[in-house]
Backbone as CSV, one residue per row, in Angstrom:
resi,resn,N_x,N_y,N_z,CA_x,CA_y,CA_z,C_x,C_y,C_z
1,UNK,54.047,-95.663,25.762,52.579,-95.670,25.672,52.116,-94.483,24.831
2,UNK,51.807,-94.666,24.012,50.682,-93.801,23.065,49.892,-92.672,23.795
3,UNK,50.287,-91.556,23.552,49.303,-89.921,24.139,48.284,-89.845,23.290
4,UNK,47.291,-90.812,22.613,46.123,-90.552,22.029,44.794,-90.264,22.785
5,UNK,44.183,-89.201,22.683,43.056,-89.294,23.373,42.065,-89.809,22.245
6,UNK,41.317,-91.104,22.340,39.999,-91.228,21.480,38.984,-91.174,22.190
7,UNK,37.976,-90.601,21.400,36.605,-90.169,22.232,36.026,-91.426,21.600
8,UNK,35.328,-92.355,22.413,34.063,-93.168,22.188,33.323,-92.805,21.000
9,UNK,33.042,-91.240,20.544,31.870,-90.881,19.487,32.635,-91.511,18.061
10,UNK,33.987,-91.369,18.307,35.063,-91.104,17.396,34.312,-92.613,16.027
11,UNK,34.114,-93.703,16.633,33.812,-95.025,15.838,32.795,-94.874,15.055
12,UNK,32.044,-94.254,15.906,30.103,-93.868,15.377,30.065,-92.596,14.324
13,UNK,30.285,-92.466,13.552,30.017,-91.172,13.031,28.571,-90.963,12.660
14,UNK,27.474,-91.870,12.275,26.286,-91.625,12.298,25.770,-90.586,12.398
15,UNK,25.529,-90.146,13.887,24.864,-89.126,14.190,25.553,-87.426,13.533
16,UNK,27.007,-87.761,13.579,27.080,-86.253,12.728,26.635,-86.249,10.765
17,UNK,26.831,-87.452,10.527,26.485,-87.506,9.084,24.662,-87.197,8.819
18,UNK,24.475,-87.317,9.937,22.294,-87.488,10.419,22.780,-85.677,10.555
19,UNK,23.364,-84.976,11.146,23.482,-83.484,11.199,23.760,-83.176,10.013
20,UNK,24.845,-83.364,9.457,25.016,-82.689,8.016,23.374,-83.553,6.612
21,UNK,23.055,-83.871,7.103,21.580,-84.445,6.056,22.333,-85.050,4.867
22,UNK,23.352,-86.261,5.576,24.285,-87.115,4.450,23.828,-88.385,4.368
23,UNK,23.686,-89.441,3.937,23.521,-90.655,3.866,24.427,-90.989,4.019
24,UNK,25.399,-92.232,4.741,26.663,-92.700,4.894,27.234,-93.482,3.419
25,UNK,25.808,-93.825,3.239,25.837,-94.618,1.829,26.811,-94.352,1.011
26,UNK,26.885,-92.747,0.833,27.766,-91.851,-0.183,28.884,-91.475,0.657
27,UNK,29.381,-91.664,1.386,30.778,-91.220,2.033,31.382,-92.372,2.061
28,UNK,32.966,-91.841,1.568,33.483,-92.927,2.122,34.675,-92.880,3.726
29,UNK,33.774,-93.759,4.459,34.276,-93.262,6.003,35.464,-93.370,6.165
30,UNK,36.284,-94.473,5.954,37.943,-94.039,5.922,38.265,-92.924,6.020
31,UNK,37.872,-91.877,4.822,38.276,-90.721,4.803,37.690,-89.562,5.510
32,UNK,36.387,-89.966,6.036,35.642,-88.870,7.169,36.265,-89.316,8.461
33,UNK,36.896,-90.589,8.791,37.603,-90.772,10.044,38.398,-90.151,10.373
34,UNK,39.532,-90.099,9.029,40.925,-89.673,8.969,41.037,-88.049,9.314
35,UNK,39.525,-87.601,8.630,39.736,-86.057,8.603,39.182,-85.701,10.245
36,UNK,39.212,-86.469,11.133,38.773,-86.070,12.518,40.059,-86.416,13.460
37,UNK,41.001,-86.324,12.807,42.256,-87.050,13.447,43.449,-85.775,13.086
38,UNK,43.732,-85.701,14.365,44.764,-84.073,14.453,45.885,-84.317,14.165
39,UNK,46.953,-83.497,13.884,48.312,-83.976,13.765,48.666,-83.963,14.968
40,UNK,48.120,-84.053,16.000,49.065,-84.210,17.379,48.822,-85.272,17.866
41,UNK,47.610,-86.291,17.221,48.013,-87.582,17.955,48.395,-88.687,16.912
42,UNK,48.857,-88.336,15.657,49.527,-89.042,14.581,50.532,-87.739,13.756
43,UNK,51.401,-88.540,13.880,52.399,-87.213,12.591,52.326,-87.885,11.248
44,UNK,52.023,-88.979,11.493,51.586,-89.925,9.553,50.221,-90.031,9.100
45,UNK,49.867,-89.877,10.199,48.072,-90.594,9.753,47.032,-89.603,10.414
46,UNK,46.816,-87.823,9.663,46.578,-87.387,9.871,45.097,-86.369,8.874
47,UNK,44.940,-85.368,9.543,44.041,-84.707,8.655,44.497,-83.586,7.533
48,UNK,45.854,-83.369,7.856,46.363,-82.348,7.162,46.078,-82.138,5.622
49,UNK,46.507,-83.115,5.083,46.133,-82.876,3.591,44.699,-82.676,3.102
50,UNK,43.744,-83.375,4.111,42.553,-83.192,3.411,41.777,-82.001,3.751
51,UNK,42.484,-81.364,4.776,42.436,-79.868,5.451,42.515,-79.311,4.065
52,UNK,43.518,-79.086,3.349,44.470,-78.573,2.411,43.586,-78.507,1.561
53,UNK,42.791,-79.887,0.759,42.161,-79.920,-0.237,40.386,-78.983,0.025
54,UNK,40.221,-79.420,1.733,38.808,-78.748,2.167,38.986,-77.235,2.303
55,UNK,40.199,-76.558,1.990,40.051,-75.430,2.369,39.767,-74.788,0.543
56,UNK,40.509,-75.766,-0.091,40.078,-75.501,-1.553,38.655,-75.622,-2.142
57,UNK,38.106,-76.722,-1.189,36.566,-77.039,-1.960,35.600,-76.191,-1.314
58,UNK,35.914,-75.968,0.159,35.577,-74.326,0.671,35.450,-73.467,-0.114
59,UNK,36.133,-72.934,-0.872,36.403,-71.653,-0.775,35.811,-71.477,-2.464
60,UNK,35.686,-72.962,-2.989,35.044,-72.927,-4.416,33.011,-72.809,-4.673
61,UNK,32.813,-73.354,-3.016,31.550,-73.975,-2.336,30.881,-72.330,-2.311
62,UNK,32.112,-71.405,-1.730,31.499,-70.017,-0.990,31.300,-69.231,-2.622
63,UNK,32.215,-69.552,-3.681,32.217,-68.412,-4.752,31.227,-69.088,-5.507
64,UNK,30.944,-70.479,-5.813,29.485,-70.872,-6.475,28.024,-70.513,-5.689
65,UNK,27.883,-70.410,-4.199,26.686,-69.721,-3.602,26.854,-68.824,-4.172
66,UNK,28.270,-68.056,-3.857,27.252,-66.098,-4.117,27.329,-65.780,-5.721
67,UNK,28.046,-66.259,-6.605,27.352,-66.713,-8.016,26.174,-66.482,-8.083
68,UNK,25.979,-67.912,-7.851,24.356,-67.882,-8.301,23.254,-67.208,-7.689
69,UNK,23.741,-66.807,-6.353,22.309,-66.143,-5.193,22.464,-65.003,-5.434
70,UNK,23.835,-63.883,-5.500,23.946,-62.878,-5.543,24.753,-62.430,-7.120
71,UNK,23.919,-62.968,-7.848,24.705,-62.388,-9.660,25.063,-60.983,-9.568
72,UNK,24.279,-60.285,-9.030,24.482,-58.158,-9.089,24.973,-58.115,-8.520
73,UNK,25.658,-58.820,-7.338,26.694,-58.449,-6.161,28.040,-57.887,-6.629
74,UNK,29.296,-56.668,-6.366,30.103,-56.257,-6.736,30.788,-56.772,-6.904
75,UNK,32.154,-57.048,-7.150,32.888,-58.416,-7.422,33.825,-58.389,-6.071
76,UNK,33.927,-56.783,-5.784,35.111,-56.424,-4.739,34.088,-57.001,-3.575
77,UNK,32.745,-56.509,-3.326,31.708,-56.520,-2.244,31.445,-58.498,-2.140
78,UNK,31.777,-59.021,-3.536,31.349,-60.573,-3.293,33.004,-61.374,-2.811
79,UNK,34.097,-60.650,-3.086,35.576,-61.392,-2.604,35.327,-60.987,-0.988
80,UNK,35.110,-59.753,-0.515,35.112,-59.399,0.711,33.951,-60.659,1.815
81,UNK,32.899,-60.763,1.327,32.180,-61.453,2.008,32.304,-63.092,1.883
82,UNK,33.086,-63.556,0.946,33.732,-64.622,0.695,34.933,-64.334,2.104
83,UNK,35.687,-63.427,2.129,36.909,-64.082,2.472,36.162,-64.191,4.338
84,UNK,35.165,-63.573,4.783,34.437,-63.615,5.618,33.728,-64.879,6.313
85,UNK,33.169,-65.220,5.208,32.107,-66.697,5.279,33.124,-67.899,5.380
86,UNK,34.442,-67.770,4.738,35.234,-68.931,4.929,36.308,-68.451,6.317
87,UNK,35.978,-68.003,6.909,37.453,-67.452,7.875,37.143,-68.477,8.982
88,UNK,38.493,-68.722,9.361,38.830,-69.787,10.784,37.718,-69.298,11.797
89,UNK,37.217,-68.110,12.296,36.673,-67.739,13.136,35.148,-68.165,12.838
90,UNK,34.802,-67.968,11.662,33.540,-68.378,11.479,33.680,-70.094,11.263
91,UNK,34.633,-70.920,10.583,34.464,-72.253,10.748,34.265,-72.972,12.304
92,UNK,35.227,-72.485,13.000,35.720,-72.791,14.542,33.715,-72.688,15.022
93,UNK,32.953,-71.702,14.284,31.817,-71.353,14.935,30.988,-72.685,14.420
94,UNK,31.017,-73.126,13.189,30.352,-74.119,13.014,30.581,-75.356,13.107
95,UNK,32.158,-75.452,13.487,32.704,-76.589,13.764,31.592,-76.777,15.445
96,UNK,31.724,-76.073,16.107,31.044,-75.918,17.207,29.423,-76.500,17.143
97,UNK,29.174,-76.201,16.032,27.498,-76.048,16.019,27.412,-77.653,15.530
98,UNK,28.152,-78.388,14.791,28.474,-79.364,14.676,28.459,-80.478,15.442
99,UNK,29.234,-80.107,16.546,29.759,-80.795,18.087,30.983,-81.412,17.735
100,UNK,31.976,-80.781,17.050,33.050,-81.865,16.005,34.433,-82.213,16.979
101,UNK,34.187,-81.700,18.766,34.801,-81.888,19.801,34.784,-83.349,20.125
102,UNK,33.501,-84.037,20.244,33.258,-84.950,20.532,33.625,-85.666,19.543
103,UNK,34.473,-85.800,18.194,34.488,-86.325,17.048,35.945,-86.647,17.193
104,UNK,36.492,-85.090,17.494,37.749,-85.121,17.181,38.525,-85.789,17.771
105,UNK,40.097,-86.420,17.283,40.997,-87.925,17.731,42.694,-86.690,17.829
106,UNK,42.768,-86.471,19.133,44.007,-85.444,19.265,44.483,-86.072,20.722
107,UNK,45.894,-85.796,20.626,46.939,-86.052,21.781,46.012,-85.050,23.257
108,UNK,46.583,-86.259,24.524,46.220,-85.278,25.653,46.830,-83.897,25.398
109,UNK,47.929,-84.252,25.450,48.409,-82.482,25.734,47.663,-81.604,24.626
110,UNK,47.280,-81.866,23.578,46.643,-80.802,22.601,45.285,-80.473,23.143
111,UNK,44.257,-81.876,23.456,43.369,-81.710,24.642,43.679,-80.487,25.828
112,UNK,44.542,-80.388,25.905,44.275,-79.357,27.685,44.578,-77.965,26.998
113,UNK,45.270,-78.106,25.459,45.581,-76.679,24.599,44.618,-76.068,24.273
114,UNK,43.688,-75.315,25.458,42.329,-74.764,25.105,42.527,-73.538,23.806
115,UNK,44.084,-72.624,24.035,43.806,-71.735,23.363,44.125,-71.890,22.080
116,UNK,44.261,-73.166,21.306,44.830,-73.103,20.140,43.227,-74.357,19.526
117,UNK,42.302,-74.650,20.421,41.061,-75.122,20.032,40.004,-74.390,18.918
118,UNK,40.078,-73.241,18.758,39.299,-72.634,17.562,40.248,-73.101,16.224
119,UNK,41.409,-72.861,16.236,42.132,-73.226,15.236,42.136,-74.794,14.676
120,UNK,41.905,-75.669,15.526,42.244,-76.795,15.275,40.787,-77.495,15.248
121,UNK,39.430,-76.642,15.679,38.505,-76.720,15.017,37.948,-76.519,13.705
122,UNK,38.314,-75.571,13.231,38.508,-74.969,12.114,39.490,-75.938,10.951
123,UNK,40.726,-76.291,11.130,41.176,-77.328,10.326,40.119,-78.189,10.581
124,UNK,39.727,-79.220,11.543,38.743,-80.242,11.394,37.892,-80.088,10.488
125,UNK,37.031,-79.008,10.627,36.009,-78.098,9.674,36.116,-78.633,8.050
126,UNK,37.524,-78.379,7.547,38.231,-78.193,6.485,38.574,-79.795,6.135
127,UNK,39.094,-80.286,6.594,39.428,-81.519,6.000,37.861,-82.244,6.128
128,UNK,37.061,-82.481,6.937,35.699,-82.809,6.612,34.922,-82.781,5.155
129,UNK,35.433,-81.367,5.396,35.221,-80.874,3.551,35.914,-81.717,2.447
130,UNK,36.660,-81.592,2.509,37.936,-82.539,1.926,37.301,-83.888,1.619
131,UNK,37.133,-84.408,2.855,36.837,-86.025,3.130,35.463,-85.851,2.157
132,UNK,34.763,-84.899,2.238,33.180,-85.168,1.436,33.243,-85.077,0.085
133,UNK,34.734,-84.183,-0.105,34.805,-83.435,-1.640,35.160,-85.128,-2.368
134,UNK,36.517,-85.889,-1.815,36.826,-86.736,-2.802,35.699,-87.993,-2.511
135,UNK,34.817,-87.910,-1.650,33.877,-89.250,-1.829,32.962,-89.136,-2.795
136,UNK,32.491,-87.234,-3.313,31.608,-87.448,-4.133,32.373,-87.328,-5.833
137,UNK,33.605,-86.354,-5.581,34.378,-86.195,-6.792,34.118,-84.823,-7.242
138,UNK,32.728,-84.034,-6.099,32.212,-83.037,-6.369,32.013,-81.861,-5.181
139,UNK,31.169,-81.155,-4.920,30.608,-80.341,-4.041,29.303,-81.214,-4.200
140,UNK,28.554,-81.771,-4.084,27.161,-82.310,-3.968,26.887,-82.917,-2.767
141,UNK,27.766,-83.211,-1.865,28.138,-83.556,-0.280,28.302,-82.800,0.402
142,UNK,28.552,-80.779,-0.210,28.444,-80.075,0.641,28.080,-79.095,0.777
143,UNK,27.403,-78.970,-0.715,26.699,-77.577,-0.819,24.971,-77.681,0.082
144,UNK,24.312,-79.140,-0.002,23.417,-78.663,0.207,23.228,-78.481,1.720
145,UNK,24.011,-78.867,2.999,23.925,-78.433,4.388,24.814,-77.081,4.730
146,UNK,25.497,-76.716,3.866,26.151,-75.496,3.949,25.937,-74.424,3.211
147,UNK,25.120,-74.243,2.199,24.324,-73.557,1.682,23.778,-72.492,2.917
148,UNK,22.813,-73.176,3.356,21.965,-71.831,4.428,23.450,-71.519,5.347
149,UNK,23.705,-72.052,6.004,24.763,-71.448,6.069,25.319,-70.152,5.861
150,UNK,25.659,-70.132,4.650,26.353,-69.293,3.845,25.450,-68.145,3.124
151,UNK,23.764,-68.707,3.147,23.241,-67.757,3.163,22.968,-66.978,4.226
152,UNK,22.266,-67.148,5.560,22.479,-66.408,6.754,23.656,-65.738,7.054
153,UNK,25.000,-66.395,6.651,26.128,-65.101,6.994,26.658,-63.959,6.734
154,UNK,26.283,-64.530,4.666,26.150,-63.344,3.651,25.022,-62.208,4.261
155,UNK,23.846,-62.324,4.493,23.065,-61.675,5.005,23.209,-60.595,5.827
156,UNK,23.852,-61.627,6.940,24.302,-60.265,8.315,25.232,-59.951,7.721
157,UNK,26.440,-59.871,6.754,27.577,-59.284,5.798,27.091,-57.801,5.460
158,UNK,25.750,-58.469,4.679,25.108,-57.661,3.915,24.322,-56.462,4.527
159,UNK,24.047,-57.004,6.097,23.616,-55.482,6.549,24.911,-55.076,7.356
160,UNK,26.162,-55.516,7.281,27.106,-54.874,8.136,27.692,-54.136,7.556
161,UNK,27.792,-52.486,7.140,28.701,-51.975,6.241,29.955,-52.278,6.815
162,UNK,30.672,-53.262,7.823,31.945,-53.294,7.792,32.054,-54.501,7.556
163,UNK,31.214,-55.390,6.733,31.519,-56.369,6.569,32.094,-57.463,7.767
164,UNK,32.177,-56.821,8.880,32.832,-57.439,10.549,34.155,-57.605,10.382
165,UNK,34.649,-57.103,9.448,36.238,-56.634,9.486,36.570,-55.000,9.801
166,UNK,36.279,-55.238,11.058,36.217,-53.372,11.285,37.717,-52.828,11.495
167,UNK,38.696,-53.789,11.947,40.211,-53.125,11.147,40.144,-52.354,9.660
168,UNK,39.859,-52.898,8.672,39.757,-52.579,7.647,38.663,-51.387,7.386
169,UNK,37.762,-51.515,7.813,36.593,-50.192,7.671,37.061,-49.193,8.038
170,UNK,37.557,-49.022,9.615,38.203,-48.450,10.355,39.395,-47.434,9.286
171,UNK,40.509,-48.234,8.992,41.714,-47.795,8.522,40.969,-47.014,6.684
172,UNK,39.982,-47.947,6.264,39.352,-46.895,5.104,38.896,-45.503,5.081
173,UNK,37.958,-46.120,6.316,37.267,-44.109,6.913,38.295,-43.241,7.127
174,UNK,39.188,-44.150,8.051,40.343,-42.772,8.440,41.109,-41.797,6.840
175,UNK,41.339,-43.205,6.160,42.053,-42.721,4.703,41.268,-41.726,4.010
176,UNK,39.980,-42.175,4.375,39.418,-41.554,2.513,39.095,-39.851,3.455
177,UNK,38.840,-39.823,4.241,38.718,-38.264,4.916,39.416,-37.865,5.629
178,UNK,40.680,-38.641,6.278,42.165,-37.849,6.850,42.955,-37.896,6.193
179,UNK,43.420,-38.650,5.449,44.719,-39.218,4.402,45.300,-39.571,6.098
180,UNK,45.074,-40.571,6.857,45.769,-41.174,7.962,44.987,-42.042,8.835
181,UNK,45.944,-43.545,9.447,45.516,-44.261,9.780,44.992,-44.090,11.456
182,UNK,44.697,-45.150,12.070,44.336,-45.199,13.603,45.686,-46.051,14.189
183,UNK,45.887,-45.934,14.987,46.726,-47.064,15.744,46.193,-47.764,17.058
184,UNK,46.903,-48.724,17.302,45.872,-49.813,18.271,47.131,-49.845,19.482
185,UNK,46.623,-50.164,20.871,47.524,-50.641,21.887,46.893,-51.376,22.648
186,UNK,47.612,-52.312,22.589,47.308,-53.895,23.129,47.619,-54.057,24.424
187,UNK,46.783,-54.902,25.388,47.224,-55.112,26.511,47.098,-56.357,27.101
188,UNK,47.707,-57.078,27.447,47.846,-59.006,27.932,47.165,-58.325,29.512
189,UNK,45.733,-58.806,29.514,45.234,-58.131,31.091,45.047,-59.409,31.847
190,UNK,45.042,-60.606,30.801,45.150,-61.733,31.443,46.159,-62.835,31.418
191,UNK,46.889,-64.050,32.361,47.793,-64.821,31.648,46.974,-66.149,31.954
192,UNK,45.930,-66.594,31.710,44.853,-67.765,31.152,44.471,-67.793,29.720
193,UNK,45.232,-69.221,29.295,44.972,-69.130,28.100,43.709,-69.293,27.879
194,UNK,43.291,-69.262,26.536,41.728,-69.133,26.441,40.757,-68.441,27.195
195,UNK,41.181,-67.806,27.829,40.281,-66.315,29.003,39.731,-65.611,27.289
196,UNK,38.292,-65.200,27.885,37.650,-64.255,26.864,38.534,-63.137,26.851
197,UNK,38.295,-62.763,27.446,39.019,-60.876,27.808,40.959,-61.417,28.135
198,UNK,41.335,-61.826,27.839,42.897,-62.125,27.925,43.529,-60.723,27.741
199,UNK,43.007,-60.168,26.369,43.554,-59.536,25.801,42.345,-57.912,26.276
200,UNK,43.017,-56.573,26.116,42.569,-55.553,26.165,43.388,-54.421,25.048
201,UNK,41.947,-53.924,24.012,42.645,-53.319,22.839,41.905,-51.970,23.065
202,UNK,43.002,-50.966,22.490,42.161,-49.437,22.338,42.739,-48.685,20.954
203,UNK,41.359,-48.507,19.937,41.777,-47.913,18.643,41.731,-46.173,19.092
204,UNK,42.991,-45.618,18.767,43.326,-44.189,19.295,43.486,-43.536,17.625
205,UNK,42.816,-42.668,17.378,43.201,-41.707,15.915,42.831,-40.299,16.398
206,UNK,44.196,-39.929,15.539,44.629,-37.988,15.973,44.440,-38.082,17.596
207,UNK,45.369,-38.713,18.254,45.298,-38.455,19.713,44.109,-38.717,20.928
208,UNK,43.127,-39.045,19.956,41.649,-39.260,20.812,41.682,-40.980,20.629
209,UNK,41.453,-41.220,22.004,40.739,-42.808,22.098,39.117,-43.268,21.605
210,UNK,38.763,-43.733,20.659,38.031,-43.888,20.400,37.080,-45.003,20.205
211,UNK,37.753,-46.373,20.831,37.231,-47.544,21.187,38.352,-48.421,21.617
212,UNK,37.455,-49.284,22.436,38.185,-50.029,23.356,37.337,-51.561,22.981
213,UNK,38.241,-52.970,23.137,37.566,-54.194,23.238,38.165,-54.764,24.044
214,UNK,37.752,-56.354,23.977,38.380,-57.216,25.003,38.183,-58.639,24.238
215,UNK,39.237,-59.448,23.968,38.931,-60.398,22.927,40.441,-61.671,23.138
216,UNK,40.105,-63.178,23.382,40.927,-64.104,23.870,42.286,-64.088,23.030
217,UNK,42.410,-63.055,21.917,43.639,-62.728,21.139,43.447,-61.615,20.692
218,UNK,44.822,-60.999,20.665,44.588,-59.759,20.348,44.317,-59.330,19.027
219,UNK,43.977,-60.147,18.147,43.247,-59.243,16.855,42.047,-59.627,16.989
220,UNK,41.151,-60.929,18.076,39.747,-60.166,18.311,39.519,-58.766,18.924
221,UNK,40.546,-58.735,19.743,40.607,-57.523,21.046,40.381,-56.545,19.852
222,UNK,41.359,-56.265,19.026,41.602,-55.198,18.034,40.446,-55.153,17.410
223,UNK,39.593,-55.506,16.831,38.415,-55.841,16.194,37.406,-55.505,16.887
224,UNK,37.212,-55.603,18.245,36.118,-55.646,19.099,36.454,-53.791,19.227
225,UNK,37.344,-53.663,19.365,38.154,-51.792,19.460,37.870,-50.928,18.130
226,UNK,38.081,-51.777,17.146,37.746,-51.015,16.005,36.525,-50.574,15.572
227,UNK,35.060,-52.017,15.913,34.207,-51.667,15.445,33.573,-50.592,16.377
228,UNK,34.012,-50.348,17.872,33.636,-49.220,18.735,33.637,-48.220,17.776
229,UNK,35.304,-48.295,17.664,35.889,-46.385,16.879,34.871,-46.457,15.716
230,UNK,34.603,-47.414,14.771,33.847,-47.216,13.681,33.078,-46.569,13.922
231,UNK,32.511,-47.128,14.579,30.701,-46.499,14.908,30.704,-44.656,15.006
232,UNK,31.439,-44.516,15.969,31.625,-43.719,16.797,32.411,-42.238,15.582
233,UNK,33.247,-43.040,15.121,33.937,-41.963,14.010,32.944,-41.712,12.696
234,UNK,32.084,-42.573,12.052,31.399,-42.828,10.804,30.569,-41.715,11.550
235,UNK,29.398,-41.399,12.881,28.799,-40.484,13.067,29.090,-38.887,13.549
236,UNK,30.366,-38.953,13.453,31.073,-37.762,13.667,31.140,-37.142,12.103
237,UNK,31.563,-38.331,11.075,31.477,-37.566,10.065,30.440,-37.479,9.326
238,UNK,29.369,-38.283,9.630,27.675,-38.162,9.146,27.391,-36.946,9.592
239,UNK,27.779,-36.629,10.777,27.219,-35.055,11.492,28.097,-34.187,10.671
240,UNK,29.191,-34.299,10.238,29.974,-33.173,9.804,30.504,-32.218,11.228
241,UNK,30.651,-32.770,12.301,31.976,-32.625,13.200,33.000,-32.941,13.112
242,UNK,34.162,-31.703,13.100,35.292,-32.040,13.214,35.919,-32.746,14.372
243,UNK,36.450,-33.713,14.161,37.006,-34.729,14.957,38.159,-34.189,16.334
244,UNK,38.426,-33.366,15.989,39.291,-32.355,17.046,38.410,-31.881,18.235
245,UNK,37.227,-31.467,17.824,36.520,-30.916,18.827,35.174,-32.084,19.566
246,UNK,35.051,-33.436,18.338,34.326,-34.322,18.873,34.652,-34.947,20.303
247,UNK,36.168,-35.014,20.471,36.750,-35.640,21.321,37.113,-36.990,21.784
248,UNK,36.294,-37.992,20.851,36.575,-39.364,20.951,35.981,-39.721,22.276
249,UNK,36.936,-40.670,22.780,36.622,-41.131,24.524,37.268,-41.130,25.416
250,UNK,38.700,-40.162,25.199,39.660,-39.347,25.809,40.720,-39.329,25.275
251,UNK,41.146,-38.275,25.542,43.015,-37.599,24.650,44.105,-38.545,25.641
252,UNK,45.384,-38.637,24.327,45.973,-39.169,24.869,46.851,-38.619,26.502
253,UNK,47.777,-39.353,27.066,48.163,-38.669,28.131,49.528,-38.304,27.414
């Protein structure tokens, strides 16, 4: 017997094509079906490839917005917020906003795989793309509902000097005024997969703890830890305190 779970929505696609502001007219559904179909409940007849091609028409979708919206933008400051606007974490978010759960065609057991669900939202995300790219031959199926999008994210990018990659901010500040990095220690505080707080991270530099997170894997954990220390270190050196005597949020033991 077949481990397929199909959801009822799975036949109807209507109402998500009425969300993305598509006419069905111009899609061709074969291929918006196919791209809602996981490799765990077909190993032949799946979404993978058009994942493959949507992560390409992605990522061509994100560098023609900030083109044209942001021409003066830096080139380093417009790759950084690109590689941002397209990341699994932010698709998984709009796959969500979507409802692309109720869409999606995956094996029970991948069903009860809560913690590997952002990921496999995120491919969905992607081959969608895919499925829209070869019905039109173009981006014209997906620039115009993903546009704002991509403008609202650039935005909050744009007021985040860490861009929300605070690993990276983090490990810059330390460089450009210690010549040395931070190090992180991870802690499994939970064994539920998909638990928010699973994970417990603390960014420690020159012996002082200086942020702590809590995040369902540990490079959110790490991330949620870093942008603490950011904060926290960037105004130590705005003040022009030396970091020895600032103290962080306690020395190591």
């Amino acid at each position: 017997m077949s481990d397929l779970h199909l959801d009822p929505h799975f036949s109807n696609l209507t109402p998500l094509l009425e969300q993305l502001g598509i006419s069905p007219d111009g899609v061709r559904l074969d291929l918006l079906r196919l791209a809602l179909v996981d490799i765990s409940s077909s190993p032949t007849e799946n979404n993978e490839k058009l994942e493959f091609l949507g992560d390409a028409a992605l990522r061509l979708a994100a560098a023609e917005f900030l083109m044209e919206t942001y021409p003066d933008m830096a080139l380093g400051d417009m790759s950084a917020v690109r590689s941002q606007i397209v990341s699994d974490r932010i698709l998984a978010t709009l796959a969500e906003h979507y409802h692309l759960t109720k869409y999606l065609v995956l094996s029970r057991s991948a069903a009860g795989d809560k913690a590997g669900t952002a990921s496999r939202l995120a491919d969905t995300f992607e081959a969608i793309l895919g499925a829209l790219y070869l019905s039109a031959g173009d981006l014209s199926l997906i620039r115009p509902w993903l546009d704002p999008h991509f403008q609202r994210l650039t935005q909050t990018l744009r007021n985040d000097p860490a861009l929300q990659n605070y690993k990276a901010a983090l490990q810059e500040l330390t460089q450009s005024h210690y010549k040395s990095r931070p190090d992180y220690k991870v802690t499994e505080i939970s064994k539920v997969h998909g638990d928010k707080e699973r994970f417990q991270a603390e960014a420690w530099f020159q012996g002082n703890l200086w942020g702590t997170g809590k995040g369902r894997s540990m490079k959110i954990a790490q991330q949620a830890a870093a942008k603490e220390a950011f904060v926290q270190l960037k105004q130590v050196i705005e003040n022009e305190a030396p970091t020895s005597s600032a103290g962080g949020r306690g020395a190591a033991s």
